[in-house]
ROSEBA-750377 format. One record per residue: residue in one letter; chain; z, y, x of N, C-alpha, C, O in turn. Coordinates in steps of 0.05 Angstrom, whole numbers, plus 5000, padded with zeros to 4 digits. Layout:
residues N
("A" "A" (Z Y X) (Z Y X) (Z Y X) (Z Y X)),
...
This chain:
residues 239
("X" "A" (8611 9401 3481) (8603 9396 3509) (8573 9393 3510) (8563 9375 3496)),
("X" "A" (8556 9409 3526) (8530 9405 3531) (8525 9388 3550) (8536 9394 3571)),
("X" "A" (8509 9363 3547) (8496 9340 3564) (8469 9352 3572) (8452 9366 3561)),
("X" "A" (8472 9344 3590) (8442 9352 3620) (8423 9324 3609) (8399 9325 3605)),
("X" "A" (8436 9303 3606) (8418 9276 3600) (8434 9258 3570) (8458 9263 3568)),
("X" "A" (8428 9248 3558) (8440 9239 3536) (8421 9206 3536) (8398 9200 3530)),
("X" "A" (8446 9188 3547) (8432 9157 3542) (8436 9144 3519) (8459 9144 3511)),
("X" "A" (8420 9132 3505) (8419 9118 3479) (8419 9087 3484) (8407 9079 3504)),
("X" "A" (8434 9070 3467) (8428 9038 3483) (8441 9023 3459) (8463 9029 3451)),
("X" "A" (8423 9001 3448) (8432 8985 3432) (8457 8971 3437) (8470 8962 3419)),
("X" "A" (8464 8966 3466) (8494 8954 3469) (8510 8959 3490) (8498 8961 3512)),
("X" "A" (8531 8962 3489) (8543 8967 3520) (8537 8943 3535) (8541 8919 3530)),
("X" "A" (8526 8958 3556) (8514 8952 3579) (8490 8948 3589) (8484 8942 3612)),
("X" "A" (8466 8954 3561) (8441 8961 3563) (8436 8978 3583) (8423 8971 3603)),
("X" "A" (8449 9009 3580) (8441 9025 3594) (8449 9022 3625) (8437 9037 3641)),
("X" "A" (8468 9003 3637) (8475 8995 3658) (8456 8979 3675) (8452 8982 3699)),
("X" "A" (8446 8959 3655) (8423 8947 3676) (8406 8962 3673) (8402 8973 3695)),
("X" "A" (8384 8973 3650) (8360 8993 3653) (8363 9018 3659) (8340 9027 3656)),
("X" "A" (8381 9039 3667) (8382 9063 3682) (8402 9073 3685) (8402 9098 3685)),
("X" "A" (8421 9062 3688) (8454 9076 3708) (8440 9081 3734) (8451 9100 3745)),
("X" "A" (8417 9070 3750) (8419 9083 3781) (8401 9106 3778) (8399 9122 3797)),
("X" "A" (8389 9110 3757) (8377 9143 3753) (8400 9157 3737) (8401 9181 3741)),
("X" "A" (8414 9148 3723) (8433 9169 3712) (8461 9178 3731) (8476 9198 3729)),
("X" "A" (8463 9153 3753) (8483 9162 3779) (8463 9182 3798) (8473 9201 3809)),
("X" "A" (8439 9178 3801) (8433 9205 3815) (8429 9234 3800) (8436 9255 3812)),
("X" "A" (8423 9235 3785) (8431 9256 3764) (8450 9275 3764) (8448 9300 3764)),
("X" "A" (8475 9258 3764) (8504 9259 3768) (8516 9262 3800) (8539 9270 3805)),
("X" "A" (8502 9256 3816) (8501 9265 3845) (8495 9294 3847) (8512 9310 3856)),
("X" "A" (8475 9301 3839) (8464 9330 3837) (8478 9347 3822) (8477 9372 3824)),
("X" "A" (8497 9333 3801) (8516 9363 3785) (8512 9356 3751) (8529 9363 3735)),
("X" "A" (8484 9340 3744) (8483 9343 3720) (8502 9326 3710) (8512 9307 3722)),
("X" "A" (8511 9336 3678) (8520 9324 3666) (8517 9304 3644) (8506 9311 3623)),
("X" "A" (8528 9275 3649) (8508 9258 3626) (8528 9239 3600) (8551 9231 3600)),
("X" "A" (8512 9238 3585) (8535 9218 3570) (8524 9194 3558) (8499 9195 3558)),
("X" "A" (8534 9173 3549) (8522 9150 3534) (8533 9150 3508) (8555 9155 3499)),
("X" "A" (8510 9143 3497) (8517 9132 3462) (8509 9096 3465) (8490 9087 3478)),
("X" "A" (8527 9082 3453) (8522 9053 3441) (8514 9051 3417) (8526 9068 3404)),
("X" "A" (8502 9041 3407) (8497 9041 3379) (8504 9019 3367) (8501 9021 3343)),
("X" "A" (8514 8996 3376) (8533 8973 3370) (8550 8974 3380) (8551 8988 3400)),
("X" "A" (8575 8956 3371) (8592 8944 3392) (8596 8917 3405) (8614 8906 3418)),
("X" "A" (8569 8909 3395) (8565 8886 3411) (8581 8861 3396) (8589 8839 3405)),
("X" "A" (8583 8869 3376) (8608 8838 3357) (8591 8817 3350) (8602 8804 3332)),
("X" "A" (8566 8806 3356) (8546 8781 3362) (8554 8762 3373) (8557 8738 3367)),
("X" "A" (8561 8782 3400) (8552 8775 3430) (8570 8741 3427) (8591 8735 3415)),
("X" "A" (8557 8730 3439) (8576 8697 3447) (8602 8708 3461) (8626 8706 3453)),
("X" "A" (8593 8720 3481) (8620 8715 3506) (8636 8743 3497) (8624 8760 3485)),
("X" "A" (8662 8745 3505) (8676 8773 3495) (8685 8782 3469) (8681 8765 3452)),
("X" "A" (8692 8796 3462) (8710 8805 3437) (8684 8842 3434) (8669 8849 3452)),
("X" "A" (8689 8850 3417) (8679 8874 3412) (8704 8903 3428) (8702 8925 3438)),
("X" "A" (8724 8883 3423) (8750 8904 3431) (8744 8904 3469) (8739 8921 3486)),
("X" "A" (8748 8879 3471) (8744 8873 3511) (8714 8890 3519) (8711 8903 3540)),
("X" "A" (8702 8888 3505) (8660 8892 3511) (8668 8933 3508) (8662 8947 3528)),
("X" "A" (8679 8945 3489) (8699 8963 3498) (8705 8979 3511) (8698 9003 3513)),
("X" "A" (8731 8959 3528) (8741 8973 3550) (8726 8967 3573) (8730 8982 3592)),
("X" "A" (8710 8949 3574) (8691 8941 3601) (8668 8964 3603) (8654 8970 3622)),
("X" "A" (8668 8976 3579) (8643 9003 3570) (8652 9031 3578) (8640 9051 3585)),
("X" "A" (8681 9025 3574) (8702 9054 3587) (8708 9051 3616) (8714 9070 3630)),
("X" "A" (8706 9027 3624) (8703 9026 3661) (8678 9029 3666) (8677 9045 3684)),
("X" "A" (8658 9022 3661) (8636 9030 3677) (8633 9056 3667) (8614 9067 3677)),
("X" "A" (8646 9070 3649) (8629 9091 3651) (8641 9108 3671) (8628 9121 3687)),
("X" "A" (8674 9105 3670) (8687 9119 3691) (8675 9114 3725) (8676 9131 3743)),
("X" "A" (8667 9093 3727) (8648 9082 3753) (8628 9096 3749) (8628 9112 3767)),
("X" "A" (8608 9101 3735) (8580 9121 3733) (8585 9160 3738) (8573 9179 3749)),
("X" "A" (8617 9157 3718) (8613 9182 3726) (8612 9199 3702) (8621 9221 3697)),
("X" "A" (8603 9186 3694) (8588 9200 3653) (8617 9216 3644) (8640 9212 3654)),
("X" "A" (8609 9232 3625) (8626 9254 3616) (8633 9234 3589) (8656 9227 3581)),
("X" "A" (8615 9228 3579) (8633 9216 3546) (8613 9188 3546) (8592 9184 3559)),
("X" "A" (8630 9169 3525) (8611 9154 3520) (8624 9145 3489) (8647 9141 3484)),
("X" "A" (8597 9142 3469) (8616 9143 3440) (8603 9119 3437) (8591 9111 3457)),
("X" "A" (8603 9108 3420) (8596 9083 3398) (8586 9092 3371) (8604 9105 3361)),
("X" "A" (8566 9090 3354) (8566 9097 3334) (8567 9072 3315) (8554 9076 3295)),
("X" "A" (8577 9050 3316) (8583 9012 3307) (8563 9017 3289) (8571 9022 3267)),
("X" "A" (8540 9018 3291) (8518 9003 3276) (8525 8973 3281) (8538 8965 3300)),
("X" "A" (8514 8957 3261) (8516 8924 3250) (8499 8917 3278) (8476 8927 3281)),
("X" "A" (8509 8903 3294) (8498 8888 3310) (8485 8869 3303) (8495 8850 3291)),
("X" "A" (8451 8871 3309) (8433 8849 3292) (8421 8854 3270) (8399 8846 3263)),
("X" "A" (8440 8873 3254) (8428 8885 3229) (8422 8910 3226) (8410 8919 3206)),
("X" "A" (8429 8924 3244) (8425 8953 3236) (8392 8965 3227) (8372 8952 3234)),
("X" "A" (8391 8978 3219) (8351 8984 3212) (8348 9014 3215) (8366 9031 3218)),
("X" "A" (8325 9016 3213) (8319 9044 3220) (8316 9054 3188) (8298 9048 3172)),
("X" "A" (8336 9069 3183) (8333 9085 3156) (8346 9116 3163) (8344 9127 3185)),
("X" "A" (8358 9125 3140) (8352 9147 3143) (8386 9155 3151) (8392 9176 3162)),
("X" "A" (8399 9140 3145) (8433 9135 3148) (8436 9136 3184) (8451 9147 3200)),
("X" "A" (8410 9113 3183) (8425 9118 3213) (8414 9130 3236) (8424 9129 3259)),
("X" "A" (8388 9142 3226) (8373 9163 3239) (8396 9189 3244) (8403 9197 3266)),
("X" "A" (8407 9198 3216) (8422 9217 3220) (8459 9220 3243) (8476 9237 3250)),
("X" "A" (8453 9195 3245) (8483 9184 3259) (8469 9197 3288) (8478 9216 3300)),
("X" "A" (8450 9185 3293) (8441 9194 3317) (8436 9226 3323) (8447 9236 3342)),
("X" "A" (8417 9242 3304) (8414 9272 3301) (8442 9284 3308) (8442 9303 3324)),
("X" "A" (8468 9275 3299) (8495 9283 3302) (8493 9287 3318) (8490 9311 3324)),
("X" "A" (8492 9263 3340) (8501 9266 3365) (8479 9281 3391) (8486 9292 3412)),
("X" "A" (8452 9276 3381) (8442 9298 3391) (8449 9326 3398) (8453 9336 3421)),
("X" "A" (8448 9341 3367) (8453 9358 3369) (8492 9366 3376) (8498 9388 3386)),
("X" "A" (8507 9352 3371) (8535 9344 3384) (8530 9359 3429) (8533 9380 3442)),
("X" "A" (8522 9339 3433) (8509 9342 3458) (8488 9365 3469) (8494 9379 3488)),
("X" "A" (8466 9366 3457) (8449 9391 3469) (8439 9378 3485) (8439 9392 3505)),
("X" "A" (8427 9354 3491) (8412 9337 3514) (8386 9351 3526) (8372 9353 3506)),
("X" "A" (8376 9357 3539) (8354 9368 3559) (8337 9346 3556) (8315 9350 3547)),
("X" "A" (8346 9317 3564) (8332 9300 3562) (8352 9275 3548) (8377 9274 3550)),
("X" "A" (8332 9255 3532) (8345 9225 3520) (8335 9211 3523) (8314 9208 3511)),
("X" "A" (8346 9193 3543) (8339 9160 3554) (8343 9147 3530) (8362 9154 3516)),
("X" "A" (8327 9123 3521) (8334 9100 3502) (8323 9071 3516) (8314 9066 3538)),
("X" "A" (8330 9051 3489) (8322 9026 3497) (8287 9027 3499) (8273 9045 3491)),
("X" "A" (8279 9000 3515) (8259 8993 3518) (8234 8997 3498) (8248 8993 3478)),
("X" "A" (8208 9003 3488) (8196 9007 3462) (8190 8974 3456) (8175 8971 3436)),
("X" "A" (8197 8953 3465) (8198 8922 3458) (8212 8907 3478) (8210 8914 3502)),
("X" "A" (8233 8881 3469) (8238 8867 3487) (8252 8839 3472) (8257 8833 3448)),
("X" "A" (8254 8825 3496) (8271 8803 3475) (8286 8801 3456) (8285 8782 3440)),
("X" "A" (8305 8822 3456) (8322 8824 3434) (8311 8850 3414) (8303 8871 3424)),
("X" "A" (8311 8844 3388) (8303 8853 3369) (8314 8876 3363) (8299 8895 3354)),
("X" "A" (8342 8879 3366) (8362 8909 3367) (8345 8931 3393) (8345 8955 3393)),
("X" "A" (8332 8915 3414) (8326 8945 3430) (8305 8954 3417) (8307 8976 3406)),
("X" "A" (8282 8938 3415) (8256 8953 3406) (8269 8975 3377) (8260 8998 3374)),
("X" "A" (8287 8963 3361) (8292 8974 3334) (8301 9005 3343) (8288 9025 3341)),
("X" "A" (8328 9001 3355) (8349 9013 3370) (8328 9038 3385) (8335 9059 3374)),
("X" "A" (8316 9042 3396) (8283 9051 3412) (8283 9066 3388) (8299 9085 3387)),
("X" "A" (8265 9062 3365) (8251 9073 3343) (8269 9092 3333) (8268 9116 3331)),
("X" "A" (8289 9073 3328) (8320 9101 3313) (8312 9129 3328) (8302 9150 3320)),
("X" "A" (8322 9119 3353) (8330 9145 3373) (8312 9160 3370) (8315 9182 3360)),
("X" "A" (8282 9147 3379) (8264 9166 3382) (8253 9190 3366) (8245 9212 3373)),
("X" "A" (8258 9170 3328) (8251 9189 3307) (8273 9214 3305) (8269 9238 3301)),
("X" "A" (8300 9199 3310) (8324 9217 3312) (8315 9244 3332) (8320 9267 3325)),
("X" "A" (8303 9239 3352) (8300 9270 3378) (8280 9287 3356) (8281 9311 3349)),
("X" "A" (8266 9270 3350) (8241 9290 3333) (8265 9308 3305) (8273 9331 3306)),
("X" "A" (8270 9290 3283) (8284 9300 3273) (8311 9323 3274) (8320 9337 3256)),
("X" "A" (8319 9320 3297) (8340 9335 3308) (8333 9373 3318) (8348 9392 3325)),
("X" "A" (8310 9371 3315) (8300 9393 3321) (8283 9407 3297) (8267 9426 3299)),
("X" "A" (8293 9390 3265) (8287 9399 3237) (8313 9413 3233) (8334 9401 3233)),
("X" "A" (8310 9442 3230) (8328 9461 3213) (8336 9453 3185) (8359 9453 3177)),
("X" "A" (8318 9445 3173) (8326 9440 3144) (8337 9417 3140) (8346 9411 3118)),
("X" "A" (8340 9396 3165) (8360 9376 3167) (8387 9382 3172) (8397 9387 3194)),
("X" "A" (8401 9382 3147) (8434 9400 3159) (8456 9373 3159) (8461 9355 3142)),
("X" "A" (8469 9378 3190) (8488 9359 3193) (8511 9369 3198) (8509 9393 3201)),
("X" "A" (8542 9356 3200) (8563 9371 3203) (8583 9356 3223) (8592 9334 3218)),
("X" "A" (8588 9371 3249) (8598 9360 3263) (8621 9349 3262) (8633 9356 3242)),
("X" "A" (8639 9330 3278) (8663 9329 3270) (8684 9342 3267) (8704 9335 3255)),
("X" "A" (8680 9370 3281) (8700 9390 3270) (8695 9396 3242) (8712 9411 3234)),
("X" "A" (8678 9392 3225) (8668 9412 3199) (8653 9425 3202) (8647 9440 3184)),
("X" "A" (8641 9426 3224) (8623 9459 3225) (8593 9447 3222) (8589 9424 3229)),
("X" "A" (8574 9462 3212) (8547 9452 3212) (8536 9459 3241) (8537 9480 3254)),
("X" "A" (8522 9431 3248) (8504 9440 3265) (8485 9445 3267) (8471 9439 3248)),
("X" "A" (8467 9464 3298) (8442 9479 3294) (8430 9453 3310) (8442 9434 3321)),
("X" "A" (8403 9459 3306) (8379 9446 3302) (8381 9438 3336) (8390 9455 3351)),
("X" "A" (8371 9411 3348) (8371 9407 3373) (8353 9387 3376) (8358 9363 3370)),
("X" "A" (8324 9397 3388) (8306 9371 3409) (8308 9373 3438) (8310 9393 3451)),
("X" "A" (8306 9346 3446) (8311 9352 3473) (8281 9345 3480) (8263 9334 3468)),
("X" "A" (8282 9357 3503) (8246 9371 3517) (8238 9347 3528) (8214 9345 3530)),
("X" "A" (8250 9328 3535) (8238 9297 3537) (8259 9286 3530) (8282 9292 3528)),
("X" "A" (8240 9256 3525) (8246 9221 3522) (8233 9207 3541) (8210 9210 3550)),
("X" "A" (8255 9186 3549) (8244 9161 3557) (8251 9138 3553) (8271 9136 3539)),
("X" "A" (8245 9123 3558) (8242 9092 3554) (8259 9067 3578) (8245 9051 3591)),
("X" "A" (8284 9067 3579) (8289 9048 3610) (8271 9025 3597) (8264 9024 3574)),
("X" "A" (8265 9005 3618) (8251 8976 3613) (8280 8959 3622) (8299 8966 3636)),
("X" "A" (8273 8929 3602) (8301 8912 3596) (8288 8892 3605) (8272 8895 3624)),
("X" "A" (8292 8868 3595) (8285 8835 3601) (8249 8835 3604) (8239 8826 3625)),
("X" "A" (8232 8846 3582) (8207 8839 3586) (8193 8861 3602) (8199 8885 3602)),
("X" "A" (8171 8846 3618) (8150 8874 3639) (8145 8888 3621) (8136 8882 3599)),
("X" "A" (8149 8907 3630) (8125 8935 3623) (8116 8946 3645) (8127 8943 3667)),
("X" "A" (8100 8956 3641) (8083 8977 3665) (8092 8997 3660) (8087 9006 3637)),
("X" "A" (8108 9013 3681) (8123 9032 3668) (8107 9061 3687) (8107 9064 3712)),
("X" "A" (8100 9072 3674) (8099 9107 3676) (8111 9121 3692) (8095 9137 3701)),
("X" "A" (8129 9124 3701) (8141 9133 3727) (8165 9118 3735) (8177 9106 3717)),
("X" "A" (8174 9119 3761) (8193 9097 3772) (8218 9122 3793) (8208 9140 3807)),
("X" "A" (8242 9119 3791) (8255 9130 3793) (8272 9112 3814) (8282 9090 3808)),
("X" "A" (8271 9130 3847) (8288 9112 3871) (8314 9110 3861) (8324 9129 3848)),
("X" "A" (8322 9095 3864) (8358 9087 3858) (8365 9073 3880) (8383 9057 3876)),
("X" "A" (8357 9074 3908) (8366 9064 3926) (8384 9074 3933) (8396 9057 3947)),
("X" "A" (8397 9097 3933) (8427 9100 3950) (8440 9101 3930) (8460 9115 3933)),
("X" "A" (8437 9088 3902) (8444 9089 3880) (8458 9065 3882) (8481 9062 3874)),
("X" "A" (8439 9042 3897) (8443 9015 3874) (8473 9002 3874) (8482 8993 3853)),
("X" "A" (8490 9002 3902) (8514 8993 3895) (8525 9000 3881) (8538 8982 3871)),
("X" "A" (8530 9029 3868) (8546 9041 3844) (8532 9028 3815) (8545 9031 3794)),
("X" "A" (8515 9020 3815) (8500 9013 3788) (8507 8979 3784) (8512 8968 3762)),
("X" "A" (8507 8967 3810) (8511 8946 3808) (8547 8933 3804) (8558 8912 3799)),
("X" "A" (8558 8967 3808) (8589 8968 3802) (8587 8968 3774) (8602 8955 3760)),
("X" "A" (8570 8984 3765) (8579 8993 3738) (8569 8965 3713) (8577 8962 3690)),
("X" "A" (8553 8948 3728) (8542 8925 3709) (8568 8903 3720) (8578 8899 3698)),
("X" "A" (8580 8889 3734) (8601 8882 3740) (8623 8889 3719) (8634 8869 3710)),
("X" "A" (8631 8913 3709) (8649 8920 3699) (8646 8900 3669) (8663 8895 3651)),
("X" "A" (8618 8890 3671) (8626 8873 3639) (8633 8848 3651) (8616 8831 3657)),
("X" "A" (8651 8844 3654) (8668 8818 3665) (8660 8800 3651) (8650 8782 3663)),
("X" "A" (8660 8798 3620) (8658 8780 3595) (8630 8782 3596) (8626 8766 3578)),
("X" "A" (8607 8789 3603) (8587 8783 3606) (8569 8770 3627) (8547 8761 3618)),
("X" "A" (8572 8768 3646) (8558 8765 3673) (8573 8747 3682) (8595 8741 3672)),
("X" "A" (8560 8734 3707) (8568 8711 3712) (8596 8718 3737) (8597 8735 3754)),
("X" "A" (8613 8702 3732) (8643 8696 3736) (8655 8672 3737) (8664 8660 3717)),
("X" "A" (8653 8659 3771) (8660 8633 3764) (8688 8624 3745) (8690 8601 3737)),
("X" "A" (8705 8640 3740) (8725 8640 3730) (8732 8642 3717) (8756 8648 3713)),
("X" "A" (8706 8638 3692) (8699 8652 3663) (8685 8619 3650) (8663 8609 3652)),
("X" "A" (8713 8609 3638) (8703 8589 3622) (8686 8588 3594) (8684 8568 3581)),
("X" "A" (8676 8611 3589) (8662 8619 3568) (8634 8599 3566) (8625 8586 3584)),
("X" "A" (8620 8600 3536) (8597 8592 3538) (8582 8603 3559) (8588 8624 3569)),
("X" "A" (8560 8587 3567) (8534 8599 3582) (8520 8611 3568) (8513 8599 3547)),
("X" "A" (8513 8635 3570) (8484 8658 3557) (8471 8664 3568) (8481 8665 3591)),
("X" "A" (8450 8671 3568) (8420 8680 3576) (8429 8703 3602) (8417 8699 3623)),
("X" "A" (8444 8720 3602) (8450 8731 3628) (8481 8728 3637) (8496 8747 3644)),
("X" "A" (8486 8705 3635) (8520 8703 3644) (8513 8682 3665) (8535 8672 3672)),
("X" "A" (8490 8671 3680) (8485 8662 3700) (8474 8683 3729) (8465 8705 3734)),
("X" "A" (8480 8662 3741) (8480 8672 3769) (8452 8690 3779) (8454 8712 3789)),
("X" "A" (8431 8677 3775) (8401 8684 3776) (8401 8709 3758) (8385 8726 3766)),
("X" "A" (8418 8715 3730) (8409 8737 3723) (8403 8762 3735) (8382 8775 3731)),
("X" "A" (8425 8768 3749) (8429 8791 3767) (8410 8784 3785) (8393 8801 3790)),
("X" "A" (8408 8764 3796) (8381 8764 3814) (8359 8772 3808) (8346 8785 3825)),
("X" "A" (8349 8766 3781) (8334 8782 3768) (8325 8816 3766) (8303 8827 3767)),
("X" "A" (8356 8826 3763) (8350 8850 3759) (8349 8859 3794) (8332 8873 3805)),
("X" "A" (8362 8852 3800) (8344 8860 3835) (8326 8855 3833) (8314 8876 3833)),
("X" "A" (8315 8841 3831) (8286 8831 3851) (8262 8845 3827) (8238 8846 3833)),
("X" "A" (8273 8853 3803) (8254 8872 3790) (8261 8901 3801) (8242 8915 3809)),
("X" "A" (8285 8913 3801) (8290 8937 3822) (8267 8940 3842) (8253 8959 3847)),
("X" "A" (8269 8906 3854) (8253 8910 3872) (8228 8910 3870) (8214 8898 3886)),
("X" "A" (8221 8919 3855) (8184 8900 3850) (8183 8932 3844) (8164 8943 3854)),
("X" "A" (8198 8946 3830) (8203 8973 3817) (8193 9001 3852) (8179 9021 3856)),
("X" "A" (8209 8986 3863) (8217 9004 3887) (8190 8999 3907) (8187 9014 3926)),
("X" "A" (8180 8986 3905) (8161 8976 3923) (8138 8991 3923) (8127 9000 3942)),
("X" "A" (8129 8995 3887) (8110 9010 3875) (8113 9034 3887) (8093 9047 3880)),
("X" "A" (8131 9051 3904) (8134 9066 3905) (8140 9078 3930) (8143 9103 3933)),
("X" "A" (8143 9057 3953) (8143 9057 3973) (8183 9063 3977) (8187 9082 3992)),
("X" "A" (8206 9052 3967) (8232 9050 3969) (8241 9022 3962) (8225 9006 3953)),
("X" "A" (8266 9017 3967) (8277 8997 3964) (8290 8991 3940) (8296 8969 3932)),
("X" "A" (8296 9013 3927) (8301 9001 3892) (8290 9013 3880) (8284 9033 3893)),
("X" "A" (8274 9015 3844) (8273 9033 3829) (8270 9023 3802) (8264 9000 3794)),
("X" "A" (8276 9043 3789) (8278 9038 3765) (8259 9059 3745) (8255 9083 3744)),
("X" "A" (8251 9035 3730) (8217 9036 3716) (8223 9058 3688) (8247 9062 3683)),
("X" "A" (8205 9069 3672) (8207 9090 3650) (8189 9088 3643) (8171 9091 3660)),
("X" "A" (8182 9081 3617) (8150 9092 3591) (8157 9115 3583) (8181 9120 3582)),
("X" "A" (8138 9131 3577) (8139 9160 3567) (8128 9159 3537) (8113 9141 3529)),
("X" "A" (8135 9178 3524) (8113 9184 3500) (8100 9203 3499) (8088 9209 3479)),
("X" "A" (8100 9214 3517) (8083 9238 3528) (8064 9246 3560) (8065 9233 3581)),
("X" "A" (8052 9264 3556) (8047 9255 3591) (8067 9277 3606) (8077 9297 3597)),
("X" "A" (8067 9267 3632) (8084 9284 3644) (8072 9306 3660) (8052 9301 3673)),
("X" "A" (8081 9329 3659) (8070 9350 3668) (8096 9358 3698) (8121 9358 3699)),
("X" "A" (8070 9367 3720) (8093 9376 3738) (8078 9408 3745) (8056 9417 3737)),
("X" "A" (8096 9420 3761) (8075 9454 3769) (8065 9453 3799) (8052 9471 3811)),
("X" "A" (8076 9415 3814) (8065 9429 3834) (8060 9395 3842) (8079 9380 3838)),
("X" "A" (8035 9383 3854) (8039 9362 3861) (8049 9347 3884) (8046 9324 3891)),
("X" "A" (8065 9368 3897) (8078 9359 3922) (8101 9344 3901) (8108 9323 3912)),
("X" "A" (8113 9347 3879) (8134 9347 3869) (8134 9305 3865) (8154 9291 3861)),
("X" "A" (8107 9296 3868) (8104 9271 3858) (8115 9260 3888) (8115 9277 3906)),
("X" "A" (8122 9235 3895) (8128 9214 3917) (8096 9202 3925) (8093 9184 3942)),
């Protein structure tokens, strides 16, 4: 199956708060997108790896996404070598991505910035011929870069490079971050307290939406670093 967008994310539900409302408009228009996890989240305080899961297989069916795999890198430990560079190249070239969203290039947690680096070296390498990988049917695959990368932003600011409206987006995005029941706040969830299993978190991610959307003259948006500059053919095309 060829992906139109291919999201990368150190845990289920990264890619839910930093760009499900650009990858639901995407998916409005026809394209087709998928997510990779690169953990399964077996750290995490609140939830099971098995529950964190199926809460990853509902939001995606809420987003829309065509596939979403896991590749269980060690949550906390995984590193950027050459093992798991190639896990990712798989799935690149698996996919055929046009473009690959990843984690943040730094943030509070130590798995995104890492998680970031993997991917990124992975798009470059995925487009080396003499790197030979074999899909899961057996068959070798051919060589695949996708023509851009970006960067969603997580917990810490960045000044981000272009900002993407997600306003007629945001209730579906804010469906699809809900779906981690075991993570977010739930009065009905006697679980430890964590860093985003309070009430204010989600407030958070609004009111940066909003700080996002403002820049831009809309009511939500969601922020992107590039590693490149962006080129358009016509400048009406900018907001």
């Amino acid at each position: 199956m060829k992906l139109d967008i291919l999201a990368f994310a150190a845990h289920a539900d990264d890619v839910e708060l930093g760009c499900s409302g650009t990858l639901v408009a995407h998916i409005a228009t026809g394209k087709k997108v998928g997510i990779v996890d690169l953990t399964r989240g077996e750290l995490g305080t609140r939830g099971t790896p098995e529950v964190r899961a199926a809460e990853a297989e509902d939001s995606a069916r809420i987003l829309g996404a065509e596939v979403r795999d896991n590749l269980e890198f060690a949550d906390g430990f995984f590193v950027n070598d050459r093992a798991h560079q190639l896990k990712v190249v798989e799935k690149i070239r698996q996919y055929q991505p046009e473009i690959v969203i990843m984690n943040a290039v730094h943030d509070r947690h130590p798995d995104h910035g890492r998680g970031s680096v993997v991917v990124s070296e992975a798009c470059f390498l995925a487009g080396l011929k003499m790197i030979e990988t074999v899909g899961d049917d057996g068959v070798q695959q051919q060589a695949w870069r996708p023509k851009a990368v970006y960067h969603f932003i997580q917990d810490r600011y960045i000044k981000p490079d272009l900002v993407v409206d997600v306003t007629p987006f945001w209730d579906k995005k804010m469906e699809s971050i809900r779906a981690f029941k075991s993570q977010f706040f739930n009065p009905d969830d006697n679980s430890p307290n964590t860093y985003i299993s309070s009430p204010e978190f989600l407030e958070f991610v609004e009111a940066r939406a909003k700080e996002y959307g403002h820049s831009i003259g809309v009511k939500y948006g969601e922020g992107f670093t590039t590693e490149r500059h962006i080129g358009v053919n016509n400048l009406f095309d900018l907001i």
